[in-house]
Kinemage of the C-alpha trace (Angstrom):
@kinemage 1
@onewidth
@group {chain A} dominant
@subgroup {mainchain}
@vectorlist {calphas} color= white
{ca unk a 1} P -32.071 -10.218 -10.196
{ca unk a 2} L -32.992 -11.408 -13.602
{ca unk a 3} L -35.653 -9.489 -15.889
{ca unk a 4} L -37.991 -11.968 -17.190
{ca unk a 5} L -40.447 -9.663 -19.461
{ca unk a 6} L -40.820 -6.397 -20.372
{ca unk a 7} L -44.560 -4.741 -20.493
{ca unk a 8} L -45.906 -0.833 -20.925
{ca unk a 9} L -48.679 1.039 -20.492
{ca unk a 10} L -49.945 4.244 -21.990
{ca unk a 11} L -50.328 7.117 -19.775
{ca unk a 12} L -51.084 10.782 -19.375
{ca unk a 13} L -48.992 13.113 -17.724
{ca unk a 14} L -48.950 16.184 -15.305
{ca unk a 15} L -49.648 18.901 -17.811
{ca unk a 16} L -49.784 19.157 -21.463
{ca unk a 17} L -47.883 19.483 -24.940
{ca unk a 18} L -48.130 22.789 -26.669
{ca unk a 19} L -46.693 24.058 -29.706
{ca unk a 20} L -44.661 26.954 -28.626
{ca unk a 21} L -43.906 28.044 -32.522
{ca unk a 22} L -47.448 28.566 -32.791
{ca unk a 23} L -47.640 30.188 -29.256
{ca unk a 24} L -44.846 32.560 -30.235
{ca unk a 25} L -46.738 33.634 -33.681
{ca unk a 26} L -49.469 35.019 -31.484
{ca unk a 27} L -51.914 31.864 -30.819
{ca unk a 28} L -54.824 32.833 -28.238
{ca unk a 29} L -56.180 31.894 -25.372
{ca unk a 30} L -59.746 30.637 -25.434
{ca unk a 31} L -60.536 29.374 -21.627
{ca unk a 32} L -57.502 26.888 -20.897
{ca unk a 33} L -56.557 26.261 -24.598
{ca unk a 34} L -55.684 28.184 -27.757
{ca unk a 35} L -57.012 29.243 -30.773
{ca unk a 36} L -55.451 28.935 -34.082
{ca unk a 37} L -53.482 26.132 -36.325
{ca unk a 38} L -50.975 24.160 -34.991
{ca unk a 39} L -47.480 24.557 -37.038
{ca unk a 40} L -44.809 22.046 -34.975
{ca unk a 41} L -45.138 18.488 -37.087
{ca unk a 42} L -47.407 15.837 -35.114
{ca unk a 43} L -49.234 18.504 -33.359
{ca unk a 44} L -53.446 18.537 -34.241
{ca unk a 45} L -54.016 20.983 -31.795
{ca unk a 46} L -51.844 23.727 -30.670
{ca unk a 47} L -52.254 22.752 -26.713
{ca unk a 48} L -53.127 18.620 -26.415
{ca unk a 49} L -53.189 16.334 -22.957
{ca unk a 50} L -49.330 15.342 -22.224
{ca unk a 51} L -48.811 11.823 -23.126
{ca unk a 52} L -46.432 9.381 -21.387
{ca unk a 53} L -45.392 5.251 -20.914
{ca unk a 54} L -44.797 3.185 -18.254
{ca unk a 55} L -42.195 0.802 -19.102
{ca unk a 56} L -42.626 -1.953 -16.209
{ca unk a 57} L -39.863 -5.104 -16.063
{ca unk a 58} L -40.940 -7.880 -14.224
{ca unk a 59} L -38.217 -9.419 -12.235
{ca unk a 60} L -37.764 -13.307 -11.798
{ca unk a 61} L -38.980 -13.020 -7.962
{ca unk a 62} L -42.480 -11.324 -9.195
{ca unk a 63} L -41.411 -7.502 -8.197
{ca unk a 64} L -41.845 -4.935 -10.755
{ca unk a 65} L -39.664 -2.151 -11.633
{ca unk a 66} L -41.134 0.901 -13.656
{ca unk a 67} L -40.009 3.785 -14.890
{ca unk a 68} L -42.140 6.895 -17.346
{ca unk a 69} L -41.055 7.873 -20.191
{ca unk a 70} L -42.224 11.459 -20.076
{ca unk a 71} L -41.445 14.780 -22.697
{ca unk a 72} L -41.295 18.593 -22.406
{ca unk a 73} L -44.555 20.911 -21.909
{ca unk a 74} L -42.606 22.256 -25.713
{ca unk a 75} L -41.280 18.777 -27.560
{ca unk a 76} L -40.696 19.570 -30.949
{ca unk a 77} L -39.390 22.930 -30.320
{ca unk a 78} L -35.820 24.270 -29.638
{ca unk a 79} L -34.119 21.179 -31.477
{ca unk a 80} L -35.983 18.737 -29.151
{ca unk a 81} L -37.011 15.593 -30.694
{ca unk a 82} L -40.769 15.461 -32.226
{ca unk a 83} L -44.183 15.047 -29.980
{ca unk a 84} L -44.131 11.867 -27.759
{ca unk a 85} L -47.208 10.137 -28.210
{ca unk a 86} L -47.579 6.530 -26.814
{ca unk a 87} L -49.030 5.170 -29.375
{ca unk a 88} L -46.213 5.694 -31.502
{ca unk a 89} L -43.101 4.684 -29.128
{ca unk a 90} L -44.762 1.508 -27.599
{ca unk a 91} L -44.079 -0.518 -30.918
{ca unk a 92} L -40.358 0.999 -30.607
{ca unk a 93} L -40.019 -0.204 -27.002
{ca unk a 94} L -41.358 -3.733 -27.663
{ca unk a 95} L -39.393 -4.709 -30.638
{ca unk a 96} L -36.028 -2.982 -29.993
{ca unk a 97} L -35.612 -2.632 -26.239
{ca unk a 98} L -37.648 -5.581 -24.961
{ca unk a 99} L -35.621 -7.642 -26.074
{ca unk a 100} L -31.959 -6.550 -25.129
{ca unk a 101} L -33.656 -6.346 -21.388
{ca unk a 102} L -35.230 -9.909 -20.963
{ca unk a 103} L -32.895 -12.320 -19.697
{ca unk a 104} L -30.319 -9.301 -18.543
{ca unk a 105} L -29.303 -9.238 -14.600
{ca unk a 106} L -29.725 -5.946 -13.032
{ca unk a 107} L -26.508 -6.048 -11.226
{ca unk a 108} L -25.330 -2.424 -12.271
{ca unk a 109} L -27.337 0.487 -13.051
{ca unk a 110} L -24.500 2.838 -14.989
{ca unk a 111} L -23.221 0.252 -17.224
{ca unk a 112} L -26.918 -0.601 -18.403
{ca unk a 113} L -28.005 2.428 -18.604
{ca unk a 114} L -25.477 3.860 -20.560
{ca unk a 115} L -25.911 0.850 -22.791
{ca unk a 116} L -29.991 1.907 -23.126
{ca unk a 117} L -29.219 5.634 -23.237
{ca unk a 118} L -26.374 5.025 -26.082
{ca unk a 119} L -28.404 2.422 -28.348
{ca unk a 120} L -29.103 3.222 -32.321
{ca unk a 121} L -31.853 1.730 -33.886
{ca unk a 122} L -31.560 2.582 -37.821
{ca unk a 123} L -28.725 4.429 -37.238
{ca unk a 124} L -30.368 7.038 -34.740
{ca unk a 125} L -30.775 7.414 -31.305
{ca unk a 126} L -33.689 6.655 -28.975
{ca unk a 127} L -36.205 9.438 -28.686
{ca unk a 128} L -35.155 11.086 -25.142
{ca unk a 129} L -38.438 10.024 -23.521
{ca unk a 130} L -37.900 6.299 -23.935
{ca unk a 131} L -34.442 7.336 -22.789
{ca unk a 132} L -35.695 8.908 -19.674
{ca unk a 133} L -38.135 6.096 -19.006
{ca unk a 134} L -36.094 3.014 -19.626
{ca unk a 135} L -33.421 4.241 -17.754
{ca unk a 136} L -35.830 5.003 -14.747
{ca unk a 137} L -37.079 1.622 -14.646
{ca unk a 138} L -33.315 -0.203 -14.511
{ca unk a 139} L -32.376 2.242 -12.084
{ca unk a 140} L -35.364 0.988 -9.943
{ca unk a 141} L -34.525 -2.462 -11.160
{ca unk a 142} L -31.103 -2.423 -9.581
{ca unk a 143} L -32.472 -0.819 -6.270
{ca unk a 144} L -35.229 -3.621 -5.779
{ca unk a 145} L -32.420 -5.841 -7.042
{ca unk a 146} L -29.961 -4.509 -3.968
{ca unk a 147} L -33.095 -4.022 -1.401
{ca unk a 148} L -32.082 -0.391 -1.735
{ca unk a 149} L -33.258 2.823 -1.994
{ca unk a 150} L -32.377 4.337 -5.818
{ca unk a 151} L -30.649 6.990 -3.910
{ca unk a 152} L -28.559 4.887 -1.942
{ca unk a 153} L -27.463 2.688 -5.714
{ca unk a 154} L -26.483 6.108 -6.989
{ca unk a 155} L -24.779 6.806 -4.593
{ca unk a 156} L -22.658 4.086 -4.062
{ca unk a 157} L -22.268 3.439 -7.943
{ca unk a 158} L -20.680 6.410 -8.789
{ca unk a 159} L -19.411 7.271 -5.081
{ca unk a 160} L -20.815 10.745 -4.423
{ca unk a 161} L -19.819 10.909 -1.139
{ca unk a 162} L -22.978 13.094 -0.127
{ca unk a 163} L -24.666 12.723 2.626
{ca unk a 164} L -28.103 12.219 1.799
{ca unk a 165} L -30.397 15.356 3.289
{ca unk a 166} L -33.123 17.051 2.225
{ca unk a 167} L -32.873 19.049 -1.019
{ca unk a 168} L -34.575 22.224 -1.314
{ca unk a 169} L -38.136 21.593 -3.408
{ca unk a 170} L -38.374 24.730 -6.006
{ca unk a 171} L -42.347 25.040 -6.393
{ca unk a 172} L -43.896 26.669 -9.339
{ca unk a 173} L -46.922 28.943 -9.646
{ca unk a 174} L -47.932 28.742 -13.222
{ca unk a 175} L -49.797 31.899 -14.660
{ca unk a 176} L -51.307 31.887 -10.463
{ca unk a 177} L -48.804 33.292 -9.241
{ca unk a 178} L -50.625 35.192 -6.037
{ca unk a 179} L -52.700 32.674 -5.290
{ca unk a 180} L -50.099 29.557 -5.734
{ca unk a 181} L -47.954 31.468 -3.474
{ca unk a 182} L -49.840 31.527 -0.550
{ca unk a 183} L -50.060 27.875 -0.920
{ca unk a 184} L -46.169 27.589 -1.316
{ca unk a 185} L -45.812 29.900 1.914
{ca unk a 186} L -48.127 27.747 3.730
{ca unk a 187} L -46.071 24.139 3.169
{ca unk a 188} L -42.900 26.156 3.791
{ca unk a 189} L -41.422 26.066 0.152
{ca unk a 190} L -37.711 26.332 0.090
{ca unk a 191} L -37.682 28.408 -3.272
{ca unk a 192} L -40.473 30.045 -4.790
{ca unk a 193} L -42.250 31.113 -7.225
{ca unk a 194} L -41.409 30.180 -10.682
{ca unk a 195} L -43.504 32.898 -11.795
{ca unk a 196} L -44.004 32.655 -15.432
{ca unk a 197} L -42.822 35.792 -15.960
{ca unk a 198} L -43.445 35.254 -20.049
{ca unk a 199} L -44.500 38.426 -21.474
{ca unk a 200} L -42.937 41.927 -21.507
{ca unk a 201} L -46.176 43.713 -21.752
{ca unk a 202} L -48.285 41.847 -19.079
{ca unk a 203} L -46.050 40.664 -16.838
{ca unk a 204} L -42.347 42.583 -16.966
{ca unk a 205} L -43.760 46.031 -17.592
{ca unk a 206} L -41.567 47.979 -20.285
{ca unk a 207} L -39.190 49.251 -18.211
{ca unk a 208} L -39.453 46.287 -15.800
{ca unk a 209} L -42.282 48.105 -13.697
{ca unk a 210} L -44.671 45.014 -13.168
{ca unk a 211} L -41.905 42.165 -11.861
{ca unk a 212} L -40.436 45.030 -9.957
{ca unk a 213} L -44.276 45.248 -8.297
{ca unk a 214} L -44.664 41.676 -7.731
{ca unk a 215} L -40.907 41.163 -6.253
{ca unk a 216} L -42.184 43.801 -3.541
{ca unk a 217} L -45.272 41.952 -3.354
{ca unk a 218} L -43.425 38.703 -2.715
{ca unk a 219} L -41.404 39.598 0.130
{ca unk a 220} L -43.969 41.465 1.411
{ca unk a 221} L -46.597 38.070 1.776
{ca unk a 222} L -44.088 35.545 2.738
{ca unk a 223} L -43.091 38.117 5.880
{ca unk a 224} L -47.428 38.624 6.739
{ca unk a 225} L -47.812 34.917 6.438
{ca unk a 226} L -44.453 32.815 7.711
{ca unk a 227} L -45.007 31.343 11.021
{ca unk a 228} L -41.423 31.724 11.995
{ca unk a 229} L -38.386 34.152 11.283
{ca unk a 230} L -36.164 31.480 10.368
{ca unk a 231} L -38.359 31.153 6.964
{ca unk a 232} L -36.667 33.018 4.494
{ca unk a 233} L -37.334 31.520 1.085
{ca unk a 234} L -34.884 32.084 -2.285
{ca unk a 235} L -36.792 33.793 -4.509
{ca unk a 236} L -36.256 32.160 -7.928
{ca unk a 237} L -37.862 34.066 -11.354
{ca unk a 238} L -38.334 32.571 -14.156
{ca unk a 239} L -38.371 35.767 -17.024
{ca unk a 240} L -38.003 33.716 -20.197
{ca unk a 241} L -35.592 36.021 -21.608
{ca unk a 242} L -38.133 39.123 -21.409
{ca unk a 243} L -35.498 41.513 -19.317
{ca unk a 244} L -33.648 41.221 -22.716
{ca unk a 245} L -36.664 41.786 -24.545
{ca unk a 246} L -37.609 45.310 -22.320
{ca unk a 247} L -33.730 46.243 -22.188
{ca unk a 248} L -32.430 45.526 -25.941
{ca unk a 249} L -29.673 43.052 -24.029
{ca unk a 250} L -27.920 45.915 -23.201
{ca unk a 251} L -26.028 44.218 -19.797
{ca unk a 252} L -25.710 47.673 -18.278
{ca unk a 253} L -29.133 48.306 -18.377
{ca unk a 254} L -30.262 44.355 -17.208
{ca unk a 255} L -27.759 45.288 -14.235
{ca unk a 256} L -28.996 48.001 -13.505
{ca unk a 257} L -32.681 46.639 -13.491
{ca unk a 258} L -30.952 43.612 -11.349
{ca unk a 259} L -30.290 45.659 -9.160
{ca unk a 260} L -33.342 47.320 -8.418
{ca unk a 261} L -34.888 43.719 -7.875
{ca unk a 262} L -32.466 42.668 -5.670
{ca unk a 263} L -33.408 45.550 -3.541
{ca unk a 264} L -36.939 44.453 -4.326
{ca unk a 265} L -36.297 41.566 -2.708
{ca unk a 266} L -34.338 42.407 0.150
{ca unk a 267} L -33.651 40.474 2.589
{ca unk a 268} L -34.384 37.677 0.895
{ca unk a 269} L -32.007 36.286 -1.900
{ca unk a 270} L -33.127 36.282 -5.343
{ca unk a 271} L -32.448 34.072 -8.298
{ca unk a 272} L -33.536 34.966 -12.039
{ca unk a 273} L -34.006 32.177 -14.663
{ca unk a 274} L -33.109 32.847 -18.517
{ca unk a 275} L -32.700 36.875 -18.250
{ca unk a 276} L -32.271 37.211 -22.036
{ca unk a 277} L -32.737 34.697 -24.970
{ca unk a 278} L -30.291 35.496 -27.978
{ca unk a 279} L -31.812 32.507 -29.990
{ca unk a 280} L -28.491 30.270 -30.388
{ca unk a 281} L -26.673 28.178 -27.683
{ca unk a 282} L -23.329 29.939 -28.004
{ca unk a 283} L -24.423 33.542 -28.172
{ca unk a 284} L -26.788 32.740 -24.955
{ca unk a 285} L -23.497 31.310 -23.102
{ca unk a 286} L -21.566 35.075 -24.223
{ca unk a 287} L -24.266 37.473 -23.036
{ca unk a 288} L -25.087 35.244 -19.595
{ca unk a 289} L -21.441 35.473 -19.153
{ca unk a 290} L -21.217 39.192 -19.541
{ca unk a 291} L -24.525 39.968 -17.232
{ca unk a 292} L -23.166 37.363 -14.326
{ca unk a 293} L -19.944 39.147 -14.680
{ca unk a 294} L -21.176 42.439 -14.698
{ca unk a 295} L -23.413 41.778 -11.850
{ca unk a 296} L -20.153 40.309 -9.966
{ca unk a 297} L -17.970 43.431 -10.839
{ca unk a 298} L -20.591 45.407 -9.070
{ca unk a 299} L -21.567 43.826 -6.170
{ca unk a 300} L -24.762 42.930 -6.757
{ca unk a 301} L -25.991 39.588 -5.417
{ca unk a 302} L -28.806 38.650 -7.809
{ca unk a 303} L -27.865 34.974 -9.207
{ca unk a 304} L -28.315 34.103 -13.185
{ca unk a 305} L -29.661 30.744 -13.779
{ca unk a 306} L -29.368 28.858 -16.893
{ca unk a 307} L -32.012 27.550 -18.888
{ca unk a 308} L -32.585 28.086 -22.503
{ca unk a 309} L -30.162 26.902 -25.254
{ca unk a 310} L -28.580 24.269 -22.223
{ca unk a 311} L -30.673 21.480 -22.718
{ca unk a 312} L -28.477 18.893 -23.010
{ca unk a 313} L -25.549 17.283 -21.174
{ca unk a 314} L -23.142 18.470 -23.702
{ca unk a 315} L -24.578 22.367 -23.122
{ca unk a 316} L -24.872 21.379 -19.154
{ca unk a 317} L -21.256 20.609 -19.592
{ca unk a 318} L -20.161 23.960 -22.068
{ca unk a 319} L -22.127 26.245 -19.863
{ca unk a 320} L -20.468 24.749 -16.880
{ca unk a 321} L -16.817 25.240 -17.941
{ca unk a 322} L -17.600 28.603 -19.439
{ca unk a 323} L -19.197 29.773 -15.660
{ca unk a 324} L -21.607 31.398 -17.537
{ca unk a 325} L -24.010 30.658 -15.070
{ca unk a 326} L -24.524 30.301 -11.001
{ca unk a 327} L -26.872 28.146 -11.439
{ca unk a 328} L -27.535 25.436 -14.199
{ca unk a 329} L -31.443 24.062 -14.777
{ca unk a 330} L -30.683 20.722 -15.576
{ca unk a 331} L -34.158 20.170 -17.874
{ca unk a 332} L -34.366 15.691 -16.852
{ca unk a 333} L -36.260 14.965 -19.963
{ca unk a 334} L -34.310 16.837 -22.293
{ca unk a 335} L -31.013 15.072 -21.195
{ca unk a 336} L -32.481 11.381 -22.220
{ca unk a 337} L -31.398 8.685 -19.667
{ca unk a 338} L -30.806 9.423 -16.075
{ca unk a 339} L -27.675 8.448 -15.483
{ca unk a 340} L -27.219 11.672 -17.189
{ca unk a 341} L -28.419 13.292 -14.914
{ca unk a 342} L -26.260 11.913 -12.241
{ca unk a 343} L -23.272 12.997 -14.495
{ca unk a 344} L -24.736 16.567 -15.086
{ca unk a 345} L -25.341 17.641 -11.452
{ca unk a 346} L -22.134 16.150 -10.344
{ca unk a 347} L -20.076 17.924 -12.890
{ca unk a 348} L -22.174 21.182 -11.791
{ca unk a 349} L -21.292 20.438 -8.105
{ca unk a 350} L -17.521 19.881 -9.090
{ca unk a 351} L -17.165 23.079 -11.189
{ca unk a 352} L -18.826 25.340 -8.763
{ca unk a 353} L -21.942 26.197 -10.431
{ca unk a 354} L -25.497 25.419 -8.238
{ca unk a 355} L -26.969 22.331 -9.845
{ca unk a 356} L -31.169 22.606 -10.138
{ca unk a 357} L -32.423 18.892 -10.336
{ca unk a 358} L -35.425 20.245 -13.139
{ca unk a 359} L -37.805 18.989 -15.593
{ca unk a 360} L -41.132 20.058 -16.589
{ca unk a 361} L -44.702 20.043 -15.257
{ca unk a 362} L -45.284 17.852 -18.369
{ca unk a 363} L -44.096 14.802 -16.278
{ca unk a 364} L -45.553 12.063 -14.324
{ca unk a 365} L -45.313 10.995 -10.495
{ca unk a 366} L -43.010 8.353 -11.267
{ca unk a 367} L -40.098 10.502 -13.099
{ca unk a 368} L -40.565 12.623 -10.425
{ca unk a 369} L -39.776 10.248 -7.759
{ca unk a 370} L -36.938 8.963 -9.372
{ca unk a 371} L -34.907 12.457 -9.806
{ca unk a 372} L -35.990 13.342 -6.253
{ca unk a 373} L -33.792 10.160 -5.351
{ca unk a 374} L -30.700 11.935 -8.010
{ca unk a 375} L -31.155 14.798 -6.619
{ca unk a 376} L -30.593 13.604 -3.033
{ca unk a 377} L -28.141 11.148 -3.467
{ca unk a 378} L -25.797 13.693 -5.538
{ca unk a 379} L -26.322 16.876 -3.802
{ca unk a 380} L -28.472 19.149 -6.067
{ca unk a 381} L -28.444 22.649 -4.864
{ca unk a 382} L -32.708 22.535 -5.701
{ca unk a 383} L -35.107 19.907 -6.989
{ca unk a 384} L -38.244 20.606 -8.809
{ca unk a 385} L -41.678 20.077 -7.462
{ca unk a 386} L -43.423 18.326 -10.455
{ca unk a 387} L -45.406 17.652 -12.442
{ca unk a 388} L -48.261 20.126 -13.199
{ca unk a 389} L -48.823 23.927 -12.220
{ca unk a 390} L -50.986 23.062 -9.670
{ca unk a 391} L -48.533 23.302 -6.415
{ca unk a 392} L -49.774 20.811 -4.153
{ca unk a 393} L -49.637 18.254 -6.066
{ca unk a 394} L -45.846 18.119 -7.085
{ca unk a 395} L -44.655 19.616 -3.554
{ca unk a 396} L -46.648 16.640 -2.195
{ca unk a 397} L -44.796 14.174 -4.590
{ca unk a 398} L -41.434 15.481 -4.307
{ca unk a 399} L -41.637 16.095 -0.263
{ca unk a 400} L -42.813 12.603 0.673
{ca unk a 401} L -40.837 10.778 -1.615
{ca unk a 402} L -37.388 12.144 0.199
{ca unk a 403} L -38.756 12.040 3.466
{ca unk a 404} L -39.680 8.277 2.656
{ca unk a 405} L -35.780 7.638 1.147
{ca unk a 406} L -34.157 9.652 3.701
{ca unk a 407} L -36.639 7.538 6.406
{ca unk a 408} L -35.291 4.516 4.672
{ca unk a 409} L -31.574 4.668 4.576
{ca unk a 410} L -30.862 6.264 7.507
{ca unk a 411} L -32.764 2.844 9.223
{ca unk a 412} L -30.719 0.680 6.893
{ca unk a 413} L -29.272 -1.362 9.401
{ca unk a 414} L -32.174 -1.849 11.302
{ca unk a 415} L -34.005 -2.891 8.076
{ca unk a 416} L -31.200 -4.965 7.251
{ca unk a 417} L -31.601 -6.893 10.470
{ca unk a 418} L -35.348 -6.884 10.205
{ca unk a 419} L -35.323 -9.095 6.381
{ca unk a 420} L -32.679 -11.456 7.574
């Protein structure tokens, strides 16, 4: 199947950019935004509606394959490459991908893709959300191409050998996190609640007090509200390094506190995201080594996930062979093109470690359906309902897009028979 033109559209996303440097110098709240100066380049306002682009390709028998090119709630920050506004990428995509696309037959999605994904213009790389979107779009392309599902061409591109299943669907609260979890309990989450466990005062408690609360609280809801004893959600935390904060990274200590939660949480398992934050990618690898280790020499059944300072494949990849981790967040946008993210969960998945599908509630409903497809047709250990804070929203997304793939392949046959 031939591409015959290449056409975008600006679009908004799930959530919204903020400037986290300005967030982290003590920016506040007023209502749903925040006061102060923005300090990130390309940032007017410290919080400002998420931006994306549709990148469409219109194929020579009239179908159209899209993909979003979508960004991090924090772009600029971390390393990550500058704001993603549409206005400013369009041009880019019409002048120096259009072109190499129109005329091309979508025969292969991994060769193409790692053509897209690998592609200098003035001697740099492609911002990671044209990445992310232009990759999306071949890899739905190829699967209109094939009269496949995208799950099924990932599948049998780089031979997985999964059998395509559910994946667990991670929700996340936001800062709503009694409310949100009610709703989560209600559609049966597999792994709940996110939390946004982001400040030590408000949230952790000093001496871990106020998680330790809400971890009680947890268990406690999701046994007065489950319908049926077989529903025992994984508890998954997201602390954003604030256990480190309370605890001076002393691993003893964090084990200690571990612990405790684990207890907490009892009898359901427990996961917590980004336990400390030491600021560089190497010294976050060391000290998420020494707590998973620590936690291992003592028995204690908490699992560390990986978040912060492994944004990339390359970190995916160094975290990974280090085992610093039990579980790597494999951040979509962050990693650029999608094939990516094939390679990233199936080098997770080959090394051991639990491989979380991710992203960010920054994203759209498209880049969402596409890594629900990754996710299922390599395996992931989780995938993220997205975009936005809101719950049912990205649960819905997420959950009917696999039951619609899984729906589809395993009737392949019968479909098959059906078109001839």
């Amino acid at each position: 199947m031939k591409v015959v033109d290449v056409l975008c559209s600006a679009g908004r996303t799930g959530f919204f950019f903020d400037d986290q440097r300005a967030i982290k110098k003590g920016a506040e709240h007023d209502g749903f935004t925040y006061v102060g100066e923005p300090v990130t380049e390309g940032f007017k306002k410290i919080r400002v509606a998420g931006e994306s682009i549709s990148v469409m390709l219109i194929l020579e028998d009239g179908q159209v394959a899209y993909g979003d090119c979508a960004a991090v709630q924090y772009s600029g920050a971390g390393g990550r490459d500058p704001l993603f506004l549409s206005k400013d990428f369009i041009p880019i995509i019409e002048k120096h991908i259009a072109p190499k696309l129109i005329g091309r037959e979508l025969e292969n999605f991994k060769s193409i893709a790692e053509e897209i994904d690998t592609m200098l213009v003035d001697g740099k790389r492609l911002h990671t959300a044209i990445r992310y979107g232009i990759t999306q779009a071949i890899l739905d392309g190829v699967a209109k191409s094939k009269k496949l599902t995208m799950a099924e061409v990932i599948r049998d591109e780089y031979n997985t050998g999964v059998e395509l299943k559910e994946v667990p669907i991670f929700t996340q609260s936001g800062d709503d996190r009694y409310n949100n979890v009610d709703k989560m309990i209600i559609k049966g989450a597999d792994v709940l609640p996110h939390g946004l466990i982001n400040n030590v005062k408000e949230k952790l408690g000093e001496r871990g007090e106020l998680l330790k609360e809400y971890v009680v609280w947890l268990r406690d809801r999701i046994m007065h509200l489950r319908t049926s004893k077989d529903y025992n959600p994984v508890l998954h935390i997201d602390v954003y390094g604030t256990i480190g904060i309370a605890f001076n990274n002393d691993i003893e200590k964090m084990a200690d506190y571990l612990s405790e939660l684990e207890k907490a949480a009892h009898p359901l398992k427990l996961r917590i995201e980004g336990p400390m934050d030491v600021e560089n990618r190497e010294g976050q690898m060391l000290e998420l080594k020494k707590l998973r280790n620590a936690l291992k020499d003592r028995n204690i059944g908490v699992e560390i996930v990986a978040d912060e300072w492994c944004n990339t494949w390359e970190d995916i990849k160094y975290f990974t062979d280090e085992q610093a981790a039990d579980m790597i967040q494999i951040k979509t946008p962050d990693l650029g093109g999608v094939n990516n993210i094939v390679e990233a969960i199936l080098y997770c998945k080959k090394h051991g470690v639990g491989a979380y599908c991710g992203g960010t509630c920054n994203e759209t409903d498209r880049s969402a359906q596409v890594c629900t497809n990754i996710a299922i047709a390599c395996g992931a250990d989780q995938c993220l309902a997205k975009p936005g804070m809101g719950v049912d929203e990205g649960f819905m997304i997420v959950y009917n897009e696999m039951q619609r793939v899984l729906t589809l392949a395993k009737n392949r046959e019968r479909i098959n028979k059906a078109i001839k």
